[in-house]
C-alpha positions in Angstrom: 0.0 0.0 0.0 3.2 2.3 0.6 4.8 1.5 -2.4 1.0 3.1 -4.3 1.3 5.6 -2.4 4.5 7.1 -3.9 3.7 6.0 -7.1 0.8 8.2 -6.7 2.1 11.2 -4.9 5.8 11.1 -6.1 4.6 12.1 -9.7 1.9 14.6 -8.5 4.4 16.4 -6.4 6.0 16.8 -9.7 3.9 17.3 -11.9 3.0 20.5 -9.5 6.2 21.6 -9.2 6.9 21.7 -13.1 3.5 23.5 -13.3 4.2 26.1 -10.6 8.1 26.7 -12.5 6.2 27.3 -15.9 2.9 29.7 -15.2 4.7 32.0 -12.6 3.0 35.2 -14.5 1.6 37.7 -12.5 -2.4 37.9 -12.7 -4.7 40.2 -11.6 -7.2 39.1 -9.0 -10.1 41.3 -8.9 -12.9 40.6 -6.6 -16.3 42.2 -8.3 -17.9 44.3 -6.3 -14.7 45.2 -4.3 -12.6 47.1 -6.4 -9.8 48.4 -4.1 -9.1 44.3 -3.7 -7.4 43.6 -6.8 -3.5 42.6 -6.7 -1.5 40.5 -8.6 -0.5 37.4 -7.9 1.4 34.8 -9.1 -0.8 32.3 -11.8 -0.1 29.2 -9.9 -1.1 30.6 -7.2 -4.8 31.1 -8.4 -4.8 27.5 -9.6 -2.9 25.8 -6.6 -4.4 27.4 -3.2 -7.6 27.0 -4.4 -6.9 23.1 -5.3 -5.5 22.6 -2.1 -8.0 24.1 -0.1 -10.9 22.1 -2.3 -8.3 19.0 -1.7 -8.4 19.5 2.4 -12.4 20.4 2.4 -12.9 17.6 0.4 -11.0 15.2 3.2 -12.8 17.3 5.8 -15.9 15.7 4.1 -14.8 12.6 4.3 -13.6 12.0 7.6 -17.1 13.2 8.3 -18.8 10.8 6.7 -17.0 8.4 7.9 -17.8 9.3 11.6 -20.1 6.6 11.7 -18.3 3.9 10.6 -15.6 4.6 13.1 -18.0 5.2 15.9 -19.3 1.6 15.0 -16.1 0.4 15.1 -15.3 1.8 18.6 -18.0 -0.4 20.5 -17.5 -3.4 18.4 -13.7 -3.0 20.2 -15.2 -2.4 23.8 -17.8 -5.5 23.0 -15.1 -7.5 21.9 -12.7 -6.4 24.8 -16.0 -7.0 26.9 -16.4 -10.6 25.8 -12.8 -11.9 26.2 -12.8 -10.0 29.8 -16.2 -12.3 30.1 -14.4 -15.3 28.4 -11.9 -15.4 30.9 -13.7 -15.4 34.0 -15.8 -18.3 32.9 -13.3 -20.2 31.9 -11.3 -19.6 35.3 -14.9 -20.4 36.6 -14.8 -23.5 34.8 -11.6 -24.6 35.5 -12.5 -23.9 39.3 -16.2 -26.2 38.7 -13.7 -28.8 36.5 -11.3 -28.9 39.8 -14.4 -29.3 42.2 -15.6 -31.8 39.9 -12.4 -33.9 40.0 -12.3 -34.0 44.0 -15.8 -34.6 44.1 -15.2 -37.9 41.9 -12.2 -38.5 43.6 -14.1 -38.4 47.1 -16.8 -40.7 45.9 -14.2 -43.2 44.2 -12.8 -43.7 47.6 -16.1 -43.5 49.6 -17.4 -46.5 47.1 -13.9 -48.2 47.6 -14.1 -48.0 51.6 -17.6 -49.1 51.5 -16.7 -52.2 49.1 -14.1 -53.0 51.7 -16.8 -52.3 54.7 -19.3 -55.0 53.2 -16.3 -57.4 52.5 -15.4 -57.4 55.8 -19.4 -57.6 57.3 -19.0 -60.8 55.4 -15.9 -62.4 56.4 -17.6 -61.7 60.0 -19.8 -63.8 61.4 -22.7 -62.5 62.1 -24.0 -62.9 65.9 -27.1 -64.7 65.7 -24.7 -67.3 63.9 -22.3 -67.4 66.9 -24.8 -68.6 69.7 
């Protein structure tokens, strides 16, 4: 995109410069109704200041009209920054529920493994109404 650029701008700059060297003969300006505000200027000036300033107005313009788009832009960033703050508290919320999980099946794993080994050993036993 650089390298367009200064293929663009590169031969405008020049093509401005050559045209400012070749029309630098004096004009009169006069400004109808105002007759005491006539003066001579230069002719590239009367073609180049009013190009720029319809250059810079017509940028003006633009960036206006593209308010909107960058506006849009602006809270689809603070959603998005939103949702990945959001993101990662529930997944450290589900890692916490994941880790509660695991010791949960971890307690009941062992709580069916002592009670396996209770009821083996209720029947190795004998039982007291066997004994008398």
């Amino acid at each position: 995109m650089r390298i367009l650029s200064y293929l663009i701008t590169i031969p405008l700059a020049v093509a401005l410069v050559l045209f400012a060297i070749s029309n630098q003969d004096m004009v009169v300006v006069e400004l109808w109704p105002l007759p005491f505000a006539s003066r001579p200027l230069p002719l590239y000036t009367i073609v180049l200041v009013p190009a720029a300033i319809a250059f810079f107005l017509g940028g003006l313009i633009v960036w206006m009209g593209g308010g909107h788009t960058r506006r849009v832009a602006r809270q689809r960033k603070r959603a998005i920054a939103n949702l990945r703050a959001e993101l990662e508290r529930l997944q450290a919320s589900k890692s916490r529920v994941d880790q509660a999980m695991a010791r949960v099946t971890e307690a009941r794993r062992i709580e069916a493994a002592t009670d396996g080994a209770r009821d083996a050993a209720r029947r190795e036993l004998p039982s007291p109404d066997r004994a008398a």
